[in-house]
TILUM-750442 format. One record per residue (C-alpha): residue in three letters; x, y, z. Coordinates in steps of 0.2 Angstrom, whole numbers, padded with zeros to 4 digits, always signed. Layout:
BEGIN
alaXYZ/...
END
This chain:
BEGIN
unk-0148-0085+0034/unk-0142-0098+0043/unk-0146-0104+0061/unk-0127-0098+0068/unk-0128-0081+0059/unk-0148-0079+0068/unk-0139-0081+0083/unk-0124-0068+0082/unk-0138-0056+0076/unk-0147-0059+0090/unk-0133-0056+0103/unk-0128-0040+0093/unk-0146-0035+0094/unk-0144-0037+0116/unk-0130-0026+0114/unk-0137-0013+0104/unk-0152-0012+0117/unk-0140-0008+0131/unk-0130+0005+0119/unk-0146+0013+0116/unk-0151+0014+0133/unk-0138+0027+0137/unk-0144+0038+0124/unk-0155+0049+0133/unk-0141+0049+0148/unk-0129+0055+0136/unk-0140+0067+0125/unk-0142+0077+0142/unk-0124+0081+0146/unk-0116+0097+0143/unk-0102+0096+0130/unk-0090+0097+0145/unk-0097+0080+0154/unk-0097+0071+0137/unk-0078+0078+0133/unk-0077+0073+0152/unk-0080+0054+0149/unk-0063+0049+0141/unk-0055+0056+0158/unk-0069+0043+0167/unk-0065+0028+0155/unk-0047+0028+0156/unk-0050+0030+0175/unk-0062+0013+0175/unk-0047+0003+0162/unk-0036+0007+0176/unk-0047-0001+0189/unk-0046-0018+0182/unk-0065-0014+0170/unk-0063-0021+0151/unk-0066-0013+0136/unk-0082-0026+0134/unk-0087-0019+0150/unk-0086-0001+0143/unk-0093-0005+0128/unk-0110+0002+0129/unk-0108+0021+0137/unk-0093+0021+0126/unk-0102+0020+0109/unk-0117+0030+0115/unk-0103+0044+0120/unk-0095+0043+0102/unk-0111+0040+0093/unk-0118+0057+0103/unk-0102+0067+0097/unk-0105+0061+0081/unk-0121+0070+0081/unk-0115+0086+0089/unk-0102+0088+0077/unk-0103+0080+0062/unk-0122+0081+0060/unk-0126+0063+0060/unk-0131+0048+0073/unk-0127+0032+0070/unk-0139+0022+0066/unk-0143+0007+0073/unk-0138-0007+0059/unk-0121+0006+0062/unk-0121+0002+0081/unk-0124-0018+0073/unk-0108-0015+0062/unk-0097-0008+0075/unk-0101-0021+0088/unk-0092-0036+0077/unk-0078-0023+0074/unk-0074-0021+0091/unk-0073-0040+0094/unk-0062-0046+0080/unk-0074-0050+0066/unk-0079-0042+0047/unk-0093-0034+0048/unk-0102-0036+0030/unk-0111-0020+0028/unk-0119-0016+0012/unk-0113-0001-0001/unk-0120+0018+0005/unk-0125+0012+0024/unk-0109+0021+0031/unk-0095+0010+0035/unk-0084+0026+0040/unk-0098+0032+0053/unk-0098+0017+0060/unk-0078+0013+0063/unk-0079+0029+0073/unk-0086+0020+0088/unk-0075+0005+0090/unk-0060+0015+0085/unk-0063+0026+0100/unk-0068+0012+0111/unk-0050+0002+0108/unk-0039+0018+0110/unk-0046+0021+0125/unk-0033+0007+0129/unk-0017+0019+0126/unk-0008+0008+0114/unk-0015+0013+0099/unk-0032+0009+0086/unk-0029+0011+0068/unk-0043+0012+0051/unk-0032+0005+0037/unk-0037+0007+0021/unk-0031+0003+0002/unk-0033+0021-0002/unk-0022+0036+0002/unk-0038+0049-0004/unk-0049+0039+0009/unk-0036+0038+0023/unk-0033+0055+0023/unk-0053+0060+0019/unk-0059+0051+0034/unk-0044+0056+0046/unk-0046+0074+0044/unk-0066+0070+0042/unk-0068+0059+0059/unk-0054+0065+0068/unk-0063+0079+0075/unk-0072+0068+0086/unk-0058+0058+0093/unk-0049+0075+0096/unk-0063+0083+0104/unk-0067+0069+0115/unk-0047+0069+0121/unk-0039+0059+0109/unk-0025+0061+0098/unk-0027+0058+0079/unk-0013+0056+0065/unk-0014+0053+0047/unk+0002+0037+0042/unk+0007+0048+0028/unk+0014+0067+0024/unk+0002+0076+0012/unk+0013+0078-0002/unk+0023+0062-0008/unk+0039+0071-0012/unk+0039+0076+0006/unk+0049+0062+0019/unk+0046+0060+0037/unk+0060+0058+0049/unk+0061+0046+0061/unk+0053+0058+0076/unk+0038+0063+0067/unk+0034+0046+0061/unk+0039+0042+0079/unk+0024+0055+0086/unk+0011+0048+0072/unk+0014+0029+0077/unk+0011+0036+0095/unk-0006+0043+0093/unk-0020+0037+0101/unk-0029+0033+0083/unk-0021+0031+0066/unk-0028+0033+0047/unk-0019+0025+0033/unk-0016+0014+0022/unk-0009-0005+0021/unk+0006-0001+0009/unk+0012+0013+0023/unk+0010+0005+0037/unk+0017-0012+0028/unk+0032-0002+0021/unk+0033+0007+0040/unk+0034-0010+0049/unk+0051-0015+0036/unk+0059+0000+0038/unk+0057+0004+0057/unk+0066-0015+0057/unk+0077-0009+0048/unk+0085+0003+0062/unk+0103+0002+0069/unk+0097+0013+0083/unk+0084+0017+0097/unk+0083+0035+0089/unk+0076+0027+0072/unk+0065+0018+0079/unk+0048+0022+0077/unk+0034+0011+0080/unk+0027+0001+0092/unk+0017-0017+0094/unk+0002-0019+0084/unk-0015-0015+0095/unk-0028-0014+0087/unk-0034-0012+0067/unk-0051-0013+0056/unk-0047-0013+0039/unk-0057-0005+0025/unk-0062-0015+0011/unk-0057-0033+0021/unk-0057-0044+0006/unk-0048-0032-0005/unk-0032-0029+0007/unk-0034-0048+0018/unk-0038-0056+0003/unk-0038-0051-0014/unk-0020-0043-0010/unk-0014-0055+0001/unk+0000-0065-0008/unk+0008-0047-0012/unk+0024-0044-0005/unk+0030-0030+0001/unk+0048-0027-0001/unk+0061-0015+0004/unk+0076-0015-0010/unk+0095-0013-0011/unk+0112-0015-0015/unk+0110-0018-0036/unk+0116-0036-0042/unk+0127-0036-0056/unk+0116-0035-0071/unk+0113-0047-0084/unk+0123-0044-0100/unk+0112-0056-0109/unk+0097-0048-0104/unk+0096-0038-0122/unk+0099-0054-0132/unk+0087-0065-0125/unk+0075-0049-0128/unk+0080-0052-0146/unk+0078-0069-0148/unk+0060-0069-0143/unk+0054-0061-0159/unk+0063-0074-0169/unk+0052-0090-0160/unk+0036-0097-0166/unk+0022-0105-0155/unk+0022-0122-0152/unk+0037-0126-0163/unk+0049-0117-0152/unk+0040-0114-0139/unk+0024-0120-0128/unk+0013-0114-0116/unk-0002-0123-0106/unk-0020-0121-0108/unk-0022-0109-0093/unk-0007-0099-0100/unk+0004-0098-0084/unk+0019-0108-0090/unk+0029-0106-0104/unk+0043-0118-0110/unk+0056-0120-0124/unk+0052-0133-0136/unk+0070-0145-0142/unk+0071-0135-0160/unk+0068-0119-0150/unk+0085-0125-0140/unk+0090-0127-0155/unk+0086-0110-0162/unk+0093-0100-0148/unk+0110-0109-0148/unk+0111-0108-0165/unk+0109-0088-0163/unk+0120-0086-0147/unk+0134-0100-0157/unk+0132-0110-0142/unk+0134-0128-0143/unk+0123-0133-0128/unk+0115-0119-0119/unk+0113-0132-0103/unk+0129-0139-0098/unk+0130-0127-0082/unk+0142-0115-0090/unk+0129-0104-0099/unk+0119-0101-0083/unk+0117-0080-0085/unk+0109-0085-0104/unk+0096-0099-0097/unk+0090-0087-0085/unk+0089-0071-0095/unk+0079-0081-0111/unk+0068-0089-0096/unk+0064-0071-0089/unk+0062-0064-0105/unk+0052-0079-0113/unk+0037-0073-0097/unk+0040-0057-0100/unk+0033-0059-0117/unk+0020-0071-0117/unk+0014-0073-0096/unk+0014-0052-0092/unk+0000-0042-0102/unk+0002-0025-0103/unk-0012-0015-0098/unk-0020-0030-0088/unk-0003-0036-0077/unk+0005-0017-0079/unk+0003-0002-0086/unk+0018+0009-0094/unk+0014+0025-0082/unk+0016+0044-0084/unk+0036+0045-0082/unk+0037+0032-0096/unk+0041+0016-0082/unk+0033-0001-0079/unk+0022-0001-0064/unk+0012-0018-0059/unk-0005-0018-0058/unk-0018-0028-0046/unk-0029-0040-0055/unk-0040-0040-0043/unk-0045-0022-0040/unk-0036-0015-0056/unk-0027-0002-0046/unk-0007+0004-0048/unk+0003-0006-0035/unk+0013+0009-0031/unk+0035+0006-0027/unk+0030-0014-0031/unk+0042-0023-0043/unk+0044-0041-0047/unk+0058-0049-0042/unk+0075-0060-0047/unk+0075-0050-0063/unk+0059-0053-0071/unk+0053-0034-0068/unk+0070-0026-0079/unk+0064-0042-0092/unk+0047-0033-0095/unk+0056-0015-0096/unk+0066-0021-0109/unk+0053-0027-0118/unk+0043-0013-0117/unk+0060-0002-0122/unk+0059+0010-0107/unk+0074+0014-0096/unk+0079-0004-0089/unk+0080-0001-0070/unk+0094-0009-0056/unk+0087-0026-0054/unk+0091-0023-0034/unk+0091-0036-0020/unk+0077-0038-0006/unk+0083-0031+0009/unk+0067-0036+0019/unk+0051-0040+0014/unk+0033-0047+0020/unk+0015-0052+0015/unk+0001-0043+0020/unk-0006-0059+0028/unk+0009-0059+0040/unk+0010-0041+0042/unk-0010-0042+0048/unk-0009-0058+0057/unk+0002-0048+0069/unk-0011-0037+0076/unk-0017-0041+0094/unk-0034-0039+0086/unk-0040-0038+0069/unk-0055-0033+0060/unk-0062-0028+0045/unk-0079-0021+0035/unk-0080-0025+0018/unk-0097-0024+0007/unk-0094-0043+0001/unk-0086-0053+0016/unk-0099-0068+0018/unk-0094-0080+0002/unk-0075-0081+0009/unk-0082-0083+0029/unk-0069-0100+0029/unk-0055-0091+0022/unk-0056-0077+0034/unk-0059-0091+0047/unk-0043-0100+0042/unk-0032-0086+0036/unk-0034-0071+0051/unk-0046-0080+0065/unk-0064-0070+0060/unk-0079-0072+0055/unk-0089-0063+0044/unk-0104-0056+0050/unk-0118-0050+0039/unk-0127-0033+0044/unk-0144-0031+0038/unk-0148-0015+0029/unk-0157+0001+0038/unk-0168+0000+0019/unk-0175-0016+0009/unk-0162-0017-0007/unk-0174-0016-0022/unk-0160-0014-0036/unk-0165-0025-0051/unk-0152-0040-0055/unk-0155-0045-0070/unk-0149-0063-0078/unk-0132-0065-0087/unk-0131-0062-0105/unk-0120-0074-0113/unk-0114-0074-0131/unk-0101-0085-0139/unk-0087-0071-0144/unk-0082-0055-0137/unk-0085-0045-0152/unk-0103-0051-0150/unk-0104-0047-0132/unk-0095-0029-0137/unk-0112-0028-0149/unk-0121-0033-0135/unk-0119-0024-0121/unk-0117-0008-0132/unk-0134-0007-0137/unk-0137-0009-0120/unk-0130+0005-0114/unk-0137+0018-0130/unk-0154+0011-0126/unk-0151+0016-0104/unk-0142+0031-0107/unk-0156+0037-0121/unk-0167+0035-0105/unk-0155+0048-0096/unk-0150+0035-0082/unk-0131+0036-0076/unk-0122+0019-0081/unk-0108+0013-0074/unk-0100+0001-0086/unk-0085-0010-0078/unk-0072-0019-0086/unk-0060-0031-0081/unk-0045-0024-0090/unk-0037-0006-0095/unk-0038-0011-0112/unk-0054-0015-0113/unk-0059-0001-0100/unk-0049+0010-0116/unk-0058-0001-0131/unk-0078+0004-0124/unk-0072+0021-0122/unk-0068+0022-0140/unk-0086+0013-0145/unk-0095+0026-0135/unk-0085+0043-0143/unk-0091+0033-0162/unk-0109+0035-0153/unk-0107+0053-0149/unk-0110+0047-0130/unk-0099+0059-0118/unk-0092+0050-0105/unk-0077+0047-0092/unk-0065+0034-0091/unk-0058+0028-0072/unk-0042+0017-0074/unk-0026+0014-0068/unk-0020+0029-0079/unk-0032+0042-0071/unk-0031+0034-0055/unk-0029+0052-0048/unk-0046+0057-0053/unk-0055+0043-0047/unk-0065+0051-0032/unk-0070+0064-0041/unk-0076+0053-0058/unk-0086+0042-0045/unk-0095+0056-0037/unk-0102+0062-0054/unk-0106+0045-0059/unk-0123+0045-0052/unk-0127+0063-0061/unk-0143+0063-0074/unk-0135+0054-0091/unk-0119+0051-0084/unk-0107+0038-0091/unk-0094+0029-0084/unk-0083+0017-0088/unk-0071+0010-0076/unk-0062-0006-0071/unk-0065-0014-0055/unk-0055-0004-0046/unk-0069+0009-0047/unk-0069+0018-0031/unk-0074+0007-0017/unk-0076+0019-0001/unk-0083+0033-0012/unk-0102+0032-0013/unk-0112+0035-0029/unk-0125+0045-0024/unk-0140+0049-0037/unk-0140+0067-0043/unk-0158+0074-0043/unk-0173+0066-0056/unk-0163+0048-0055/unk-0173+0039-0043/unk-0190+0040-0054/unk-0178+0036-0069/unk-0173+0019-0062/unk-0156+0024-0053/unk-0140+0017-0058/unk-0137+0004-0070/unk-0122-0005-0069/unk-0116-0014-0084/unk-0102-0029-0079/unk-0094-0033-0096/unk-0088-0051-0089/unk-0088-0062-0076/unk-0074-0058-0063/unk-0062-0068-0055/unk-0071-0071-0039/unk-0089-0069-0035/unk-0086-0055-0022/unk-0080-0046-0034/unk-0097-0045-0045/unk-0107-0045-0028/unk-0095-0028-0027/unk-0101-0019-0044/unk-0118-0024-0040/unk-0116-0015-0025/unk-0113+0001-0031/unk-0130+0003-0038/unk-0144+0001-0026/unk-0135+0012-0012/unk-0149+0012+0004/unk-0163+0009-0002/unk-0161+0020-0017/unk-0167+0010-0037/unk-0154+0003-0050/unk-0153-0013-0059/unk-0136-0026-0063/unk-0133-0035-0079/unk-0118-0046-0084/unk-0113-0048-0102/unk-0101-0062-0106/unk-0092-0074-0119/unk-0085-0088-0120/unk-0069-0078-0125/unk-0068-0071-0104/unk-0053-0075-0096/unk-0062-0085-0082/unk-0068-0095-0095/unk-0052-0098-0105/unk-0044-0104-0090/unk-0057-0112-0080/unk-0071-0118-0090/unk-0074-0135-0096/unk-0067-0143-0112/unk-0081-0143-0122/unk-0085-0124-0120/unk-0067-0124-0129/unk-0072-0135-0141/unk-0089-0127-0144/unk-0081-0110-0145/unk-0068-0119-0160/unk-0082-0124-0170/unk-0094-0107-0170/unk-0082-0093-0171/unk-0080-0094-0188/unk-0098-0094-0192/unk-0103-0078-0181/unk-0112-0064-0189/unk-0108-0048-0182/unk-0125-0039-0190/unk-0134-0050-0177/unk-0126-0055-0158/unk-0134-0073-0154/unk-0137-0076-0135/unk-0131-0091-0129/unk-0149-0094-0118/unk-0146-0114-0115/unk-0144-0117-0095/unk-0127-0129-0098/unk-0119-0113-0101/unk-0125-0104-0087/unk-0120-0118-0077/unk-0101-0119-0084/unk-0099-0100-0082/unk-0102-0102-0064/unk-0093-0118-0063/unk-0079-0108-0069/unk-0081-0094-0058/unk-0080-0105-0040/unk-0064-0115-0048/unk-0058-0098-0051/unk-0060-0094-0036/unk-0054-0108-0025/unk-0039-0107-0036/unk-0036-0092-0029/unk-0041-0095-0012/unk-0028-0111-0012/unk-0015-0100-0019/unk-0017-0092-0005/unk-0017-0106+0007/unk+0000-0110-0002/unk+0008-0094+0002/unk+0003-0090+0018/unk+0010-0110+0023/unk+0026-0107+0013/unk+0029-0092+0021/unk+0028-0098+0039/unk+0049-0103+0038/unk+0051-0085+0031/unk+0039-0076+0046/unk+0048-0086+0060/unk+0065-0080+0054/unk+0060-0063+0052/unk+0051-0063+0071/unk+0068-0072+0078/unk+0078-0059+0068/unk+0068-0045+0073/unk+0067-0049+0093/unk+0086-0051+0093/unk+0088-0032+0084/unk+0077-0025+0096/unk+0084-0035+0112/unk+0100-0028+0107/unk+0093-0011+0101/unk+0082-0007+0119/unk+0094-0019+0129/unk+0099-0010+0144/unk+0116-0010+0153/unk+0132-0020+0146/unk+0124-0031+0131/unk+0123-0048+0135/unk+0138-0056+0124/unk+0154-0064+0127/unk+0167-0060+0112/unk+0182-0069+0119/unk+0170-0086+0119/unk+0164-0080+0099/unk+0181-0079+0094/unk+0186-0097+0104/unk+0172-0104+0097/unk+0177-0098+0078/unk+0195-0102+0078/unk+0190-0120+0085/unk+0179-0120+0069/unk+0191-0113+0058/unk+0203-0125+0063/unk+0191-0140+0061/unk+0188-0136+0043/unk+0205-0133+0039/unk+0215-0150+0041/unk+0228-0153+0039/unk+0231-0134+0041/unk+0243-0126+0031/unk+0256-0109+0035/unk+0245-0100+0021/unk+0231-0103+0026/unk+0233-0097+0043/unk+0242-0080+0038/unk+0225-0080+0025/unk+0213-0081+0039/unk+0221-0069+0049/unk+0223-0054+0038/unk+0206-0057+0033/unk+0198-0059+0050/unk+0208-0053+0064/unk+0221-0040+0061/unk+0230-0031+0047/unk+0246-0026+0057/unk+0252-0045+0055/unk+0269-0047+0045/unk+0280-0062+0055/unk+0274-0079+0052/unk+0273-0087+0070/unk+0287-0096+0077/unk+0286-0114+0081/unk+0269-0116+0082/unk+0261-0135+0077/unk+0250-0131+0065/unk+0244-0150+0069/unk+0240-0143+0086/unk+0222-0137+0088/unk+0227-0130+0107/unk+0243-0122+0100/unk+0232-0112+0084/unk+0217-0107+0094/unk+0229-0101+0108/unk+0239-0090+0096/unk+0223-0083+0085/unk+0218-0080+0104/unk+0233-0069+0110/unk+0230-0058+0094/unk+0210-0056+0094/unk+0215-0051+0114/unk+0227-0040+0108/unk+0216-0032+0094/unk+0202-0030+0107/unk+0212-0022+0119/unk+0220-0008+0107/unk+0200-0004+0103/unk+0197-0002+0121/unk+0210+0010+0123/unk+0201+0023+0111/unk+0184+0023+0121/unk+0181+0034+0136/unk+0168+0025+0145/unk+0160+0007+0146/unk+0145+0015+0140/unk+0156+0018+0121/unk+0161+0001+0121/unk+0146-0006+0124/unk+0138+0002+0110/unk+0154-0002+0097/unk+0149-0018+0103/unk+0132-0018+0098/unk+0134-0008+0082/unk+0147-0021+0075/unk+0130-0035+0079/unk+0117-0026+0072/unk+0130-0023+0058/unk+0133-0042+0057/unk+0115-0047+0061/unk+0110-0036+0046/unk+0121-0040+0033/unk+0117-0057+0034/unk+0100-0056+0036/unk+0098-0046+0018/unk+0108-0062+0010/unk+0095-0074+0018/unk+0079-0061+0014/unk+0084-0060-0006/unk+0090-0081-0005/unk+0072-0084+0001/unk+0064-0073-0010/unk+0075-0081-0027/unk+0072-0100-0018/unk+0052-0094-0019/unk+0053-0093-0038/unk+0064-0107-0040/unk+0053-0119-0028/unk+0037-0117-0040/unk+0046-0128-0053/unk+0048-0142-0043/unk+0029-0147-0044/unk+0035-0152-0063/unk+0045-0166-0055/unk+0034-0171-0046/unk+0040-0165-0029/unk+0030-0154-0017/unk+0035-0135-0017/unk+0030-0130+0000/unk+0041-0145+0006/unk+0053-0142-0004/unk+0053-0122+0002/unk+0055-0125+0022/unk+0069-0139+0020/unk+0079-0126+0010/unk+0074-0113+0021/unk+0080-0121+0038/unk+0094-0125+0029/unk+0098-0107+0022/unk+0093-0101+0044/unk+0108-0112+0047/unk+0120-0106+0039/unk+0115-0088+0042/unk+0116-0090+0060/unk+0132-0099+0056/unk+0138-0083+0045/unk+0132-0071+0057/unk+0146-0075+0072/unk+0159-0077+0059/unk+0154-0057+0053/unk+0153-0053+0071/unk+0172-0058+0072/unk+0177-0049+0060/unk+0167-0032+0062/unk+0174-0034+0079/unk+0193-0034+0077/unk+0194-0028+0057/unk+0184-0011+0061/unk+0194+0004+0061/unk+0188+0017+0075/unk+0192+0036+0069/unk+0189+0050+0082/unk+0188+0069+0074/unk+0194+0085+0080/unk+0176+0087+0091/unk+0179+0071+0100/unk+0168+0061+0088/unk+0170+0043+0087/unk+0167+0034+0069/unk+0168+0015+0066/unk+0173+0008+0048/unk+0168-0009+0045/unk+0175-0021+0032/
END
């Protein structure tokens, strides 16, 4: 432990004295004084006191209901782990020492504030579990308590009810809801569906998962169908037809794909095309480009999964779990359905999207608890402005990690490690066995039904059942095989007779593709204090390997594989390979951390348009009294500019411009107007858009019904255009990434097309705001009900 990390856990420790210090104090009140000292606490906020001053009676308050009502008082390493919560920081707390106990203390603490404290979580079981679980505290110490999400998933909210559960004083959910929420509730033409209100205050469960692992993921809300590719079938076809490196090539790591000259020359030969890139076959290039990834860059089973209702649904490499409504963008999603032959979806546009590391970074004040935090302390630094801090454990961890086991092919590791696991679960231990993949999750399960050993799968097929499959998992003889999605929040508790068996054994089946990740399984066996042991099997065959180790393991691996017995598994015991593996696994994991880097610094041009957008919506939303624009200086402004970009000005092209902007009731060319006269143009388009305006006026009753016409036709304007530039930024994001092949920087590259792209938006919205103004039809009904058309 280092000499910075000594110190935070010494000033936690002075903390933790004065916290316990009111124990007695608050042990001896009636359950009416302890209810009794929200009322005080708020009374003290208001007085000018801060929640740092309030900290320690607040947590002895909460921690003292905890006991009267759910049995248990947290302990003092839970006191420890609340006290980084409440300052911003991720608290590193080890599997089974009761991270959900502990967030109850500086939850209650920030709501105490009256704008809001939130448990976010990856998990909607979990969300739900602990809201109902903990919620009873909150609401019998005053406060109010929500769940983000309806109970059943056919069920919708409407704007109120989201309305009440964004106003609650504390909030479980989870980051895809509250992520998907913030889009939608931005997405409003109204103060009525409106719903949320500025970030406070969040911890979120499993840090690294969510902040990290998931950060890169956008979320996206989607619309308004392109016109789909014709082609999309053929280039589907055409695939089958092409051979590796002769018509096509791929690089060592297996993340780009590229036509080869004679593969050109095959696919034009098959479409009767003489040169598929003279820019007149652009719809063709793109389809074989989406289809050629499809094929050979998206493993089923391991980048999706083909679900219940026979449809693609992406997966998370990193934790293995279902990214539920997710779909890939710019058409690659419909290029993996239709190679897959399921329904072929809409491929839709983006209407508004965001990354979770923008959606976080938003909060006033951020925190997190995670099992494995300290190996990526600089990224959290970097990325969201905390540290880690690392909690020691009420109990000395005695769990057995035992070295790696590494073997030159995967059929020999699949030897391997299942001897393992008869010889363990002939003991009667529970085994957890973990995999990196659904298919190979699906490949041990059918090794273990040849051995006769019962056993239960967890992947992202079942994921429905996987709180219940990882409670039985530490049950006398118990057998589990999961990816690594395998229910982080859900403790494996030891069923009875374990402990003097050795606990749980966990069995990783490769390295992963960061180190947290193992540090993660190791976690689940060893849970406070409790026995178990850790082993790794690997090959050289692992994808970390593949892609990340050195050259010679390559070339090693080329000159044994063909030798290899399979009646005999031969251990690979020399350190150099050790070394390589972990070699492998820190490039793996700074490739992933620098991807990260990457995306959160190309996305800064897409956050700062999406926070100027969203203040003008709200500003003209929440605005109070007459909005604060001048249409009669708009419309000057625009015919100035229409007439700039139109010279020498023709008759047709004036009548053009105004049935198309102004008005329809136009039928008599003016009458001695100089079109060469910019005063004499603008004056006329003038007298009409005056005219137009005043006929609108005339069906509105009050200044209160223009002002809001006025104000529909700009959200209308702002919004329309805003959708163009969300799904332009999201198509210049894939296009961008190819630059790097000449030579030329992406991110770069991304922010001078995207100011560009923000000036012309800002440019297209005044000229949309012309014409929703004076081309939209106002219709009032029999009731007195006033509806505007736009164009």
């Amino acid at each position: 432990m280092s000499i910075i990390d000594r110190f935070e856990l010494s000033r936690i420790r002075r903390i933790l004295k004065q916290v316990n210090s009111y124990a007695d104090q608050m042990a001896a009140m009636t359950d009416g004084q302890l209810k009794d000292q929200t009322r005080k606490f708020k009374a003290r906020l208001a007085k000018g006191e801060t929640l740092d001053d309030l900290l320690p009676e607040a947590f002895a308050t909460v921690r003292e209901a905890d006991k009267r009502l759910l049995g248990m008082f947290p302990f003092d390493v839970q006191v420890m782990g609340a006290i980084p919560l409440h300052q911003g920081a991720v608290a590193e707390m080890k599997t089974g020492e009761g991270k959900t106990l502990t967030a109850t203390l500086p939850i209650y603490l920030n709501a105490l504030s009256g704008e809001g404290a939130m448990l976010i979580t990856p998990n909607e079981y979990l969300a739900r579990r602990d809201g109902e679980e903990m919620g009873v505290v909150y609401q019998w110490l005053g406060l109010t308590v929500a769940v983000g999400f309806p109970k059943t998933s056919d069920k919708e909210w409407k704007p109120a009810q989201k309305r009440a559960v964004y106003n609650s004083d504390v909030i479980y959910t989870t980051n895809g809801t509250i992520g998907f929420d913030y889009l939608i509730d931005n997405l409003a033409s109204d103060e009525e569906h409106k719903y949320m209100r500025p970030f406070n205050y969040a911890i979120v469960d499993e840090a690294d998962a969510v902040l990290l692992d998931s950060a890169v993921t956008p979320l996206v809300i989607s619309g308004a169908p392109r016109v789909s590719s014709t082609f999309i079938g053929v280039a589907d076809e055409i695939i089958y037809t092409l051979i590796r490196d002769v018509d096509y090539e791929m690089d060592e790591e297996e993340d780009n794909v590229w036509l080869t000259n004679q593969g050109i020359d095959k696919i034009e030969n098959f479409m009767q095309i003489d040169d598929l890139f003279d820019g007149h076959h652009k719809d063709q290039v793109r389809s074989i480009e989406l289809a050629l990834k499809a094929h050979f860059l998206f493993e089923k089973d391991e980048d999706y999964v083909i679900n219940q209702d026979n449809e693609v649904s992406l997966m998370d490499k990193g934790n293995g779990r279902v990214m539920q409504g997710m779909k890939l963008q710019a058409g690659q999603h419909q290029a993996i359905e239709m190679k897959e032959q399921v329904d072929v979806t809409d491929d839709t546009r983006a209407m508004a999207t965001i990354t979770y590391q923008n959606l976080f970074r938003m909060f006033k004040k951020l925190s997190g608890m995670t099992g494995t935090g300290k190996v990526a302390n600089q990224e959290f630094i970097e990325s969201y402005f905390m540290k880690v801090i690392q909690i020691p454990t009420r109990k000395p961890v005695i769990r057995k990690d035992y070295p790696d086991q590494i073997y030159t092919t995967l059929p020999e590791k699949l030897q391997a490690s299942l001897e393992e696991v008869k010889q363990i679960h002939a003991l009667g231990r529970p085994i957890l066995l973990v995999t990196a993949t659904v298919e190979l999750s699906e490949i041990y399960s059918e090794l273990l039904l040849r051995e006769h050993i019962p056993h239960s799968v967890l992947n992202a097929r079942n994921a429905a059942k996987e709180a219940m499959i990882i409670k039985e998992a530490g049950q006398l003889g118990a057998v589990t095989v999961a990816t690594n999605m395998e229910g982080r929040g859900t403790d494996i508790k030891l069923g009875p007779g374990v402990k003097e068996l050795g606990g749980l054994a966990v069995i990783g089946t490769e390295k992963m593709a960061s180190k947290r990740i193992d540090q993660q399984l190791r976690g689940r066996a060893g849970r406070q204090g409790d026995p178990g042991s850790s082993k790794f099997f690997i090959s050289l065959e692992d994808e970390v390997v593949i892609k990340y180790g050195a050259h010679w393991v390559h070339r090693y691996y080329d000159r044994h594989e063909s030798k290899r017995s399979m009646n005999a598994p031969k251990r690979l015991r020399r350190g150099k390979f050790r070394r390589v593996i972990n070699y492998a696994q820190e490039d793996s994991d700074a490739s992933g951390a620098q991807q990260r880097a990457q995306s959160l610094e190309m996305d800064a041009s897409s956050q700062i348009q999406r926070e100027l957008v969203y203040q003008q919506r709200n500003d003209i939303i929440f605005g109070e009294g007459q909005v604060d624009f001048d249409p009669e200086q708009l419309f000057r402004d625009e015919f100035n500019l229409f007439f700039t970009e139109h010279q020498p000005l023709t008759m047709d092209q004036l009548d053009r411009y105004i049935l198309d902007n102004i008005t329809y009731q136009y039928f008599d060319a003016p009458q001695g107007i100089d079109l060469a006269n910019r005063k004499q143009v603008v004056d006329f388009l003038m007298q009409l858009a005056d005219e137009e305006m005043a006929a609108k006026k005339q069906e509105f009753a009050t200044e209160e019904e223009q002002d809001r016409f006025i104000r529909l036709s700009l959200l209308k304007a702002i919004d329309e255009c805003w959708i163009d530039e969300v799904d332009g930024l999201e198509q210049l994001r894939q296009i961008v990434v190819a630059r790097q092949f000449a030579q030329r920087q992406p991110t770069f590259e991304y922010h001078k097309e995207a100011e560009r792209a923000y000036r012309q938006m800002k440019k297209e919205i005044r000229h949309m705001v012309l014409r929703y103004l004076l081309l939209s039809t106002i219709i009032t009904d029999k009731k007195g009900k006033k509806d505007i058309y736009y164009v």
